[in-house]
ZAKE-229756 format. One record per residue (C-alpha): residue in three letters; x, y, z; residue number from 1. Coordinates in Angstrom, 3 decimals, decimal comma, always signed. Each point is the difference from the previous one (the first is absolute). Layout:
residues N
+---------+----------+----------+----------+-----+
: residuo :        x :        y :        z : num :
+---------+----------+----------+----------+-----+
:     ALA :        X :        Y :        Z : NUM :
...
+---------+----------+----------+----------+-----+
This chain:
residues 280
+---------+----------+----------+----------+-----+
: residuo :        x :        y :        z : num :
+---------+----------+----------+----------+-----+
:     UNK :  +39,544 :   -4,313 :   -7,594 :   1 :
:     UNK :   -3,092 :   -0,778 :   +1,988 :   2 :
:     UNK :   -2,019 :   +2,779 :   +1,346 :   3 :
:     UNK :   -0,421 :   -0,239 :   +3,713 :   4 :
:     UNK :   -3,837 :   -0,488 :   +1,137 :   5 :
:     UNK :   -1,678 :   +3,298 :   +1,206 :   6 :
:     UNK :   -1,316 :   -0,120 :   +3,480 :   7 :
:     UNK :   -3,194 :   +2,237 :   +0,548 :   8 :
:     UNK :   -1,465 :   +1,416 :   +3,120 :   9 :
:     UNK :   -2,989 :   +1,878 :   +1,371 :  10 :
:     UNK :   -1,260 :   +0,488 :   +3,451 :  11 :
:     UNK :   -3,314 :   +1,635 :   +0,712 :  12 :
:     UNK :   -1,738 :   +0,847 :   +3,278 :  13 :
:     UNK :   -3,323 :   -0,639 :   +0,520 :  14 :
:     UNK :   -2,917 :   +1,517 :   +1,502 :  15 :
:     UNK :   -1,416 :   -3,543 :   +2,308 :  16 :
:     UNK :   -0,088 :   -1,747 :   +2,600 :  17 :
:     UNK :   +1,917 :   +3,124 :   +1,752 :  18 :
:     UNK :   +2,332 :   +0,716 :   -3,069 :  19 :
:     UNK :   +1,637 :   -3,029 :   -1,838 :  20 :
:     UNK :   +2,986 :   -0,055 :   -1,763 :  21 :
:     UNK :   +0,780 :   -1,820 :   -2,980 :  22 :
:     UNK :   +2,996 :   -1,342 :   -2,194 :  23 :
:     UNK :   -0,073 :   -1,272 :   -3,711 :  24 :
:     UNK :   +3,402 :   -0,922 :   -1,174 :  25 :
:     UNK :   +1,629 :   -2,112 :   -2,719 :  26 :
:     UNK :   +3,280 :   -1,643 :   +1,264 :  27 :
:     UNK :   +3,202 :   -1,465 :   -1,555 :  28 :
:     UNK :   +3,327 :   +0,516 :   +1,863 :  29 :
:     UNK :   -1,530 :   +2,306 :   +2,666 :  30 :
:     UNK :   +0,607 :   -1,490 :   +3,522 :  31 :
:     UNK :   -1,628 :   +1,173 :   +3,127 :  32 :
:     UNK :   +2,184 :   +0,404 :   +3,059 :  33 :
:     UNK :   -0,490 :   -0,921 :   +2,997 :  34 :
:     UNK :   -2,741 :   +2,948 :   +1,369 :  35 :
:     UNK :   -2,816 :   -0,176 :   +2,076 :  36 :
:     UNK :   -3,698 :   +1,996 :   -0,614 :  37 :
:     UNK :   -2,210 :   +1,857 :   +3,066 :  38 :
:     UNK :   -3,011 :   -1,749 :   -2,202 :  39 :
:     UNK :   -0,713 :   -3,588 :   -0,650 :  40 :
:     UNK :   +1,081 :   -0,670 :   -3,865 :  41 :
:     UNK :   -2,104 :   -2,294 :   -1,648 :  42 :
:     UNK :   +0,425 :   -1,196 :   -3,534 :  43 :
:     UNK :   -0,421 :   -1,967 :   -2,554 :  44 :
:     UNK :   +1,947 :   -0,999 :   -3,449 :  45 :
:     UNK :   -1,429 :   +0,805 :   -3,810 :  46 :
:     UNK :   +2,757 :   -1,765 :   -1,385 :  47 :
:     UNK :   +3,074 :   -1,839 :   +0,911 :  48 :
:     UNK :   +0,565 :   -0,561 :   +3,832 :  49 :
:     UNK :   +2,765 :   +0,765 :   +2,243 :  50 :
:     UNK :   +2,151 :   -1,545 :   +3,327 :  51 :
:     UNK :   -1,512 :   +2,115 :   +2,758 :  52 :
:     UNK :   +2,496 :   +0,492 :   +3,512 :  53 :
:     UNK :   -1,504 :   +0,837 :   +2,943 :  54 :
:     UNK :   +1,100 :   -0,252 :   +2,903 :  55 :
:     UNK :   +2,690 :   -2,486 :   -0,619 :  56 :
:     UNK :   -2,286 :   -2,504 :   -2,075 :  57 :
:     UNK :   -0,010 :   -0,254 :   -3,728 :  58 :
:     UNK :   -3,028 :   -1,021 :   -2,105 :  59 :
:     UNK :   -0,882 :   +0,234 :   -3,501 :  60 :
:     UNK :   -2,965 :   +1,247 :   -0,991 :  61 :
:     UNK :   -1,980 :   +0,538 :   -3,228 :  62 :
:     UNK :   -3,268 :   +0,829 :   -2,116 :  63 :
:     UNK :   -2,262 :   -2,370 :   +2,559 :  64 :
:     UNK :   +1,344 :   +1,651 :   +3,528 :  65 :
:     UNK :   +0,016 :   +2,805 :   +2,125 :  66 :
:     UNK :   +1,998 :   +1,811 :   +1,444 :  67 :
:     UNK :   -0,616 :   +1,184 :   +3,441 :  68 :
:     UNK :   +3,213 :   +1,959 :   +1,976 :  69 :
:     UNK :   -1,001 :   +1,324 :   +3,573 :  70 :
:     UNK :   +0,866 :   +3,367 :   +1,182 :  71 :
:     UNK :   +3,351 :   +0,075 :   +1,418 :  72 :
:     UNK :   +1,544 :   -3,334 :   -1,783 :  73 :
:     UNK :   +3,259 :   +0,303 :   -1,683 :  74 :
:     UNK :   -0,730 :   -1,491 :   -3,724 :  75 :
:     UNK :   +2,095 :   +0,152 :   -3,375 :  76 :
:     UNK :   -1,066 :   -1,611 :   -3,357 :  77 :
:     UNK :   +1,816 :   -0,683 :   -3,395 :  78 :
:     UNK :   -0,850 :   -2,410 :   -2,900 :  79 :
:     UNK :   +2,473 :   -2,900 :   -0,504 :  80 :
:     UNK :   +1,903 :   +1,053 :   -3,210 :  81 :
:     UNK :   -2,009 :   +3,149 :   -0,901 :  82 :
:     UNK :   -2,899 :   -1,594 :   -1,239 :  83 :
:     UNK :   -2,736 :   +2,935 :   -0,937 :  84 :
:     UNK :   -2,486 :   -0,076 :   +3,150 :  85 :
:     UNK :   -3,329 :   +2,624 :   -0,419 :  86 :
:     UNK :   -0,806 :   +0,388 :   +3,460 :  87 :
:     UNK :   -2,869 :   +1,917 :   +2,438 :  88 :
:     UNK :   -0,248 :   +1,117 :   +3,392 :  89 :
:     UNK :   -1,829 :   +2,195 :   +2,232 :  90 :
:     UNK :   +0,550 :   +1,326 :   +3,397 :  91 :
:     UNK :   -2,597 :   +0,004 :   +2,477 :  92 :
:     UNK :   +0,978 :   +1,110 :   +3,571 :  93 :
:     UNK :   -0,569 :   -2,261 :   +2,996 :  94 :
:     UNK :   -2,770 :   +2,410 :   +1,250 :  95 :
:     UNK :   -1,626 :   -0,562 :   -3,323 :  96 :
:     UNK :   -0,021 :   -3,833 :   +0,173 :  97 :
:     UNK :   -0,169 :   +0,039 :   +4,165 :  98 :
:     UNK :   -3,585 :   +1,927 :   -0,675 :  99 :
:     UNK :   -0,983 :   -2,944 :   -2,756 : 100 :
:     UNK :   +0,863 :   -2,685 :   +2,032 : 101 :
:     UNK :   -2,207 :   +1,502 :   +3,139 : 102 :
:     UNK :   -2,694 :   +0,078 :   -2,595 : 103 :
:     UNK :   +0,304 :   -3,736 :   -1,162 : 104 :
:     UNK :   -0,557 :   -0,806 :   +3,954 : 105 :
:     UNK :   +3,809 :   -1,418 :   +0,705 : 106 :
:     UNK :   +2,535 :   +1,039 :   +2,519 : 107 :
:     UNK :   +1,772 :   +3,277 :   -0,983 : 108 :
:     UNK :   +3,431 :   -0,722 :   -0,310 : 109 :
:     UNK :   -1,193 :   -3,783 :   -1,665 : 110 :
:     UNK :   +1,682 :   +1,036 :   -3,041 : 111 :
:     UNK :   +3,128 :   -2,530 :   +0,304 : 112 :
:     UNK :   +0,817 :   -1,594 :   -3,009 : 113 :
:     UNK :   +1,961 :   -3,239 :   -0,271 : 114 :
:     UNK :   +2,206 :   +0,836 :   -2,527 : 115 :
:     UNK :   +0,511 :   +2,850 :   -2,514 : 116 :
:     UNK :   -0,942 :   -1,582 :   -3,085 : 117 :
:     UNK :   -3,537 :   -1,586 :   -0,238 : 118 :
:     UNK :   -0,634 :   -1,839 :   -2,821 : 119 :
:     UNK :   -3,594 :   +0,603 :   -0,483 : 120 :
:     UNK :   -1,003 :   +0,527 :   -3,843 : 121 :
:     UNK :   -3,906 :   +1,211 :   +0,818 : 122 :
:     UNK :   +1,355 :   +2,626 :   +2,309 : 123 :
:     UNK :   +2,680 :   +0,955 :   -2,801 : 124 :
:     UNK :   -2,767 :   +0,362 :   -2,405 : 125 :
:     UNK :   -2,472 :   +2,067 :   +2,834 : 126 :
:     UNK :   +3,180 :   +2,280 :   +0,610 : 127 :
:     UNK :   +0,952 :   +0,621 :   -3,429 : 128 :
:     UNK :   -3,263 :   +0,971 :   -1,076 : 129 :
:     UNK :   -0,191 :   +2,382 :   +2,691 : 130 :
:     UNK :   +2,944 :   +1,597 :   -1,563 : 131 :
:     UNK :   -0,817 :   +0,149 :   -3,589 : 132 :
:     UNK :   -2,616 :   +2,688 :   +1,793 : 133 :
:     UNK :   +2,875 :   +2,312 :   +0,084 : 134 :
:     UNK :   +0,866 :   -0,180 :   -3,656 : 135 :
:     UNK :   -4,098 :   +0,985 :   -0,833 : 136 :
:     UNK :   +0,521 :   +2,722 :   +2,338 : 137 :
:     UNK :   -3,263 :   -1,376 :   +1,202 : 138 :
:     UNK :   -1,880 :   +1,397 :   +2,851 : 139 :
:     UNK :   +1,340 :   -0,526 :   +3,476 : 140 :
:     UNK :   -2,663 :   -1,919 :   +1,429 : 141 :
:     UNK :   +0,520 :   -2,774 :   -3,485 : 142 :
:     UNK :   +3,970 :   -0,081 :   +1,577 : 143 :
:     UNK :   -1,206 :   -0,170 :   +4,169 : 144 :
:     UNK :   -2,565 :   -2,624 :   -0,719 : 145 :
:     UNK :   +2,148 :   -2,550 :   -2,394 : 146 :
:     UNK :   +2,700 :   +0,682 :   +2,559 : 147 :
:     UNK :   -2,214 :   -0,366 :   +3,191 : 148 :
:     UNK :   -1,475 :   -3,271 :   -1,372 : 149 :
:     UNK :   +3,734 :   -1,598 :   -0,687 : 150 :
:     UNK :   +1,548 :   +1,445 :   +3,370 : 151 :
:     UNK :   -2,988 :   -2,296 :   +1,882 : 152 :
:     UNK :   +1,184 :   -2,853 :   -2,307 : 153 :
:     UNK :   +3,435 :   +0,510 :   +1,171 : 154 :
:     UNK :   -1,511 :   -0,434 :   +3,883 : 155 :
:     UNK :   +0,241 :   -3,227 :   -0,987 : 156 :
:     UNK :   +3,629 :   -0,452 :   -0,197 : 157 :
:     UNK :   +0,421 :   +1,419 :   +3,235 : 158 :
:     UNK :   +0,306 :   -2,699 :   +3,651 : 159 :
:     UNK :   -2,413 :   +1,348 :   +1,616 : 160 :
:     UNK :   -2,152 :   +2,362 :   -1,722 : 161 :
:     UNK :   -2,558 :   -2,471 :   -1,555 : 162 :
:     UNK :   -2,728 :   +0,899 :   -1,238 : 163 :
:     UNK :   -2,927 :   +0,007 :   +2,686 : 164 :
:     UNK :   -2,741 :   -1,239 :   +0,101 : 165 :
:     UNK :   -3,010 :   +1,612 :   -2,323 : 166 :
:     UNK :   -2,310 :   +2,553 :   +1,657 : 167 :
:     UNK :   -3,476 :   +0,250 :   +0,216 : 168 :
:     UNK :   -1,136 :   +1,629 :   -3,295 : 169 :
:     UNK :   -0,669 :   +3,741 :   +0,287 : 170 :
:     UNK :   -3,361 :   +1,030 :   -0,688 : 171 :
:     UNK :   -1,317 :   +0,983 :   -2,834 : 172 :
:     UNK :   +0,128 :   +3,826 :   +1,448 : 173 :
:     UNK :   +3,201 :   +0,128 :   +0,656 : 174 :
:     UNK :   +1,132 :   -0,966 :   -3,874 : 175 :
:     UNK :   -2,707 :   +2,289 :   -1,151 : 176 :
:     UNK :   +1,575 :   +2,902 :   +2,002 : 177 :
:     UNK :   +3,645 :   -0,445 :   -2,240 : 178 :
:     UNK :   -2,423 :   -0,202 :   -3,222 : 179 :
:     UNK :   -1,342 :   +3,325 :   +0,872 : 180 :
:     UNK :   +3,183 :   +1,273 :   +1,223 : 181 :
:     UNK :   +1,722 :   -1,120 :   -3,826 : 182 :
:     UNK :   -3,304 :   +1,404 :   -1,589 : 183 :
:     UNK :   +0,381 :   +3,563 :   +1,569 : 184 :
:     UNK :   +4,171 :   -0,178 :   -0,834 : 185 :
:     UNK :   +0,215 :   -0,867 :   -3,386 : 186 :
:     UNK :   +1,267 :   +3,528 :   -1,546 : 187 :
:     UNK :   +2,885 :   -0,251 :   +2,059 : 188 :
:     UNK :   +2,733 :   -2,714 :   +1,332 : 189 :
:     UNK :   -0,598 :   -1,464 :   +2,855 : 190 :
:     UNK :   +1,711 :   -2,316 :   +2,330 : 191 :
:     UNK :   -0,875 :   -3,778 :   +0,760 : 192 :
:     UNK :   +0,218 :   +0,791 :   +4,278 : 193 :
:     UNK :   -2,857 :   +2,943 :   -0,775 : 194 :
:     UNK :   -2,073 :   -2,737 :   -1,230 : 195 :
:     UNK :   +0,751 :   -2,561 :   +2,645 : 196 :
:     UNK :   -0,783 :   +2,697 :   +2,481 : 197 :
:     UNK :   -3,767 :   +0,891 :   -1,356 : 198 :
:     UNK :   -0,208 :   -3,629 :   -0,081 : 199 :
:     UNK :   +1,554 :   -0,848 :   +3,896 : 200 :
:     UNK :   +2,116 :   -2,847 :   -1,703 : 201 :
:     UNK :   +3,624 :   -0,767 :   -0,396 : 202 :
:     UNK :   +1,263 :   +0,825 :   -3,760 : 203 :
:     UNK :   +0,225 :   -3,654 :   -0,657 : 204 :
:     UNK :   -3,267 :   -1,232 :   +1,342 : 205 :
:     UNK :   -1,436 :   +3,239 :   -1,755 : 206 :
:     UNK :   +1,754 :   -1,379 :   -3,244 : 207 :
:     UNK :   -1,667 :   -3,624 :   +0,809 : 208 :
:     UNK :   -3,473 :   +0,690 :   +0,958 : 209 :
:     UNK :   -0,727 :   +2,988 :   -2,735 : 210 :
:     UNK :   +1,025 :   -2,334 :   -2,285 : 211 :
:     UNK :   -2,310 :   -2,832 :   +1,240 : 212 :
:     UNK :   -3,005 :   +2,404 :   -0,002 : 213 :
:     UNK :   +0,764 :   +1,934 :   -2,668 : 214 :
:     UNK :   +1,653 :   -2,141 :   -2,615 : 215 :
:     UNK :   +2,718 :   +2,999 :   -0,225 : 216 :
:     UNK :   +2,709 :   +0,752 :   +1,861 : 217 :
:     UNK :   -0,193 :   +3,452 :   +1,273 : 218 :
:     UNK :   +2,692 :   +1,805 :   -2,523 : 219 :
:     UNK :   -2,036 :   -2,248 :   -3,296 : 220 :
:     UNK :   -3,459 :   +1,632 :   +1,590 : 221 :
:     UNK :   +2,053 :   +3,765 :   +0,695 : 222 :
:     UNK :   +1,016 :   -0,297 :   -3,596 : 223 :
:     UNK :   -3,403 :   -1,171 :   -1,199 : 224 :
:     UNK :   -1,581 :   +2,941 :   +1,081 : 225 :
:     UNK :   +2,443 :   +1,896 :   -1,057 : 226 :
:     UNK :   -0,609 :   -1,032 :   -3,618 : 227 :
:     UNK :   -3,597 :   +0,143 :   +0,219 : 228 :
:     UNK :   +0,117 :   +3,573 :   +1,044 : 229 :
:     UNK :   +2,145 :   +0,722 :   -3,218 : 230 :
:     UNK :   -2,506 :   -2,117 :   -2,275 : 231 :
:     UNK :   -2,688 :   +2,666 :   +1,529 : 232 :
:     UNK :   +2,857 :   +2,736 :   -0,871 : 233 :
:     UNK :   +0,603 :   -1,344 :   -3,200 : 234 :
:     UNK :   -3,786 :   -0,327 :   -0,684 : 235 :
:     UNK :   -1,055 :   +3,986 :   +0,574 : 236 :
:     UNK :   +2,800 :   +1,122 :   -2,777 : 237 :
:     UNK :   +2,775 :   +0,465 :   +2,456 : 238 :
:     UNK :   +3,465 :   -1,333 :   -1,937 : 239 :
:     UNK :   +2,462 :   -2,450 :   +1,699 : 240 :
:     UNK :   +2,441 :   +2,434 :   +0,917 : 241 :
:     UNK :   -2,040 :   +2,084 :   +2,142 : 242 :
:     UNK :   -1,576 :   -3,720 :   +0,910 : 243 :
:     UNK :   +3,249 :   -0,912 :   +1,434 : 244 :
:     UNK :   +0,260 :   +3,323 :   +2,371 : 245 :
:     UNK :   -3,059 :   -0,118 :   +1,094 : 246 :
:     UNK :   -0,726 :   -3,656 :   +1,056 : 247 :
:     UNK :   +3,874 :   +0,531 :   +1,932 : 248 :
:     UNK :   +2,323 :   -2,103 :   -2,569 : 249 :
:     UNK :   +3,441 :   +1,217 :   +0,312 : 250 :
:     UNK :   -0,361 :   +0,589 :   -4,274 : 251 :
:     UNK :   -1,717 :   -0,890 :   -2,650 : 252 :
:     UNK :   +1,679 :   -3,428 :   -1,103 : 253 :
:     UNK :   -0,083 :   -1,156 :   +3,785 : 254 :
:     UNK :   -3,892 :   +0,376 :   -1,125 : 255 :
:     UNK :   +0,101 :   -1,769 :   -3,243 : 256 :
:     UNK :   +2,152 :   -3,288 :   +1,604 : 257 :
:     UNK :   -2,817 :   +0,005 :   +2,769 : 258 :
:     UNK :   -3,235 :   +0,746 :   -2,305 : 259 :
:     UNK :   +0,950 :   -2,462 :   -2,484 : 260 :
:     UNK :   +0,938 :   -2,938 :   +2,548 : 261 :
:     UNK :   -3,888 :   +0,682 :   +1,027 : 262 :
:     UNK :   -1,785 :   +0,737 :   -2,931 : 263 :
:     UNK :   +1,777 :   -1,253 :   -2,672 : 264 :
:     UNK :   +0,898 :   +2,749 :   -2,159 : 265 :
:     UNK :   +1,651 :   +3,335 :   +0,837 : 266 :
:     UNK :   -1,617 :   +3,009 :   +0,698 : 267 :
:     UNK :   +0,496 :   +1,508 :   -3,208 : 268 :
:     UNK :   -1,665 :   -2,805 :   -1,624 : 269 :
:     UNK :   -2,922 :   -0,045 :   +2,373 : 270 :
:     UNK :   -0,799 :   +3,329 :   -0,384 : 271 :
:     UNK :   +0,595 :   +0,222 :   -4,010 : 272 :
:     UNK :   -2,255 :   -2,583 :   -0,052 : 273 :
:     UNK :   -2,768 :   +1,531 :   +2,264 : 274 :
:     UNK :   +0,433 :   +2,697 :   -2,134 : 275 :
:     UNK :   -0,620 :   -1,779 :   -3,370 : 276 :
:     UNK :   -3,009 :   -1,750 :   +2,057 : 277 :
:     UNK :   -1,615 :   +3,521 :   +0,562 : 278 :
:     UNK :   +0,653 :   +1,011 :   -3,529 : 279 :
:     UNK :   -2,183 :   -2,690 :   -1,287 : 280 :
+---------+----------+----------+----------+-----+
């Protein structure tokens, strides 16, 4: 006799954008009844796909769309014949997106999307990359800014909040104030809005413009620094453990994925090999 599939959970909340949560689930047989959320739910599909109610109207949607469910609206989903769907979602309140869409420059309250289901794969890609951040356990400002970026994408999608018209370019002051703000913030984690605010720019132009400048976003030039205050570590002696704690990783491995995406090789290796250097 068969074994039946197992179905696997996890929901975590997360510390951005005013506190995020977020689903990871592996379906077979599960069906969602009919329920409604406070939050928008937005996903997006690993694997498989599923027929998506809401509010009356059925559409199927897979790997390539998203999913976006407004506060409020009665939804239900299922996948014809139990077909194994791997699916994410997170759950940003209206406030949350209300405050993004301000910052874009469109109506509040702009946010009205067509249908449910968008088929859109660029935006599926933008969104799911966002959420890999979770599994790293990456810093929060990695998660805000991949998610920022892909919520302005999804502007798009929505009657009337197009995206305006480009500002004037912000002077070179301005950017240099959130480079100085990241350089005096890198032993700690620090949020994407704190930046924005040293800066006097909305997150996404902040995102746009830094990287323009700067060739980096803002989280790849936080994280640079970050590294190239534990090269300095790692350079007067100091080993990678006590690297990690003191250059604010949340351990010692969440420094080795970062160091060696940087430099190449982990920190044990750099430093065994400054050592042999100085040894010679």
């Amino acid at each position: 006799m068969r074994a039946a599939a197992r179905e696997h959970t996890s929901f975590a909340s997360l510390p951005i954008l005013g506190g995020i949560g977020v689903l990871r689930a592996i379906y077979h047989s599960h069906r969602f009844s009919p329920h409604t959320h406070d939050t928008y739910a937005i996903g997006v599909f690993e694997r498989g796909g599923a027929t998506i109610r809401s509010e009356n109207v059925a559409r199927s949607a897979g790997v390539s769309d998203v999913l976006v469910i407004r506060p409020g609206a009665v939804h239900s989903a299922w996948s014809p014949g139990g077909r194994e769907w791997r699916y994410r979602a997170f759950y940003p309140s209206h406030r949350t997106l209300a405050s993004l869409i301000e910052e874009s420059g469109a109506a509040e309250g702009a946010a009205d999307f067509e249908g449910h289901v968008i088929h859109d794969p660029r935006l599926a890609w933008r969104l799911k990359a966002a959420l890999a951040r979770v599994d790293e356990q990456d810093t929060p400002l990695a998660m805000e800014e991949l998610l920022v970026a892909a919520l302005q994408t999804l502007w798009t999608h929505a009657g009337a909040a197009r995206a305006p018209q480009r500002p004037i370019r912000p002077s070179p002051a301005a950017l240099g104030r959130a480079k100085e703000y990241i350089d005096a913030h890198t032993a700690r984690p620090i949020a994407l809005a704190d930046i924005a605010g040293a800066a006097g720019l909305s997150r996404d132009r902040l995102i746009r413009e830094f990287t323009g400048r700067y060739g980096l976003t803002p989280y790849a030039y936080y994280m640079q620094r970050r590294i190239a205050e534990a090269q300095q570590l790692l350079d007067s002696g100091a080993g990678p453990a006590r690297v990690a704690a003191a250059c604010g990783f949340a351990d010692q491995s969440h420094l080795t994925r970062h160091f060696k995406r940087i430099v190449g090789v982990t920190p044990g290796a750099y430093a065994n090999g400054r050592d042999r250097h100085a040894l010679n």
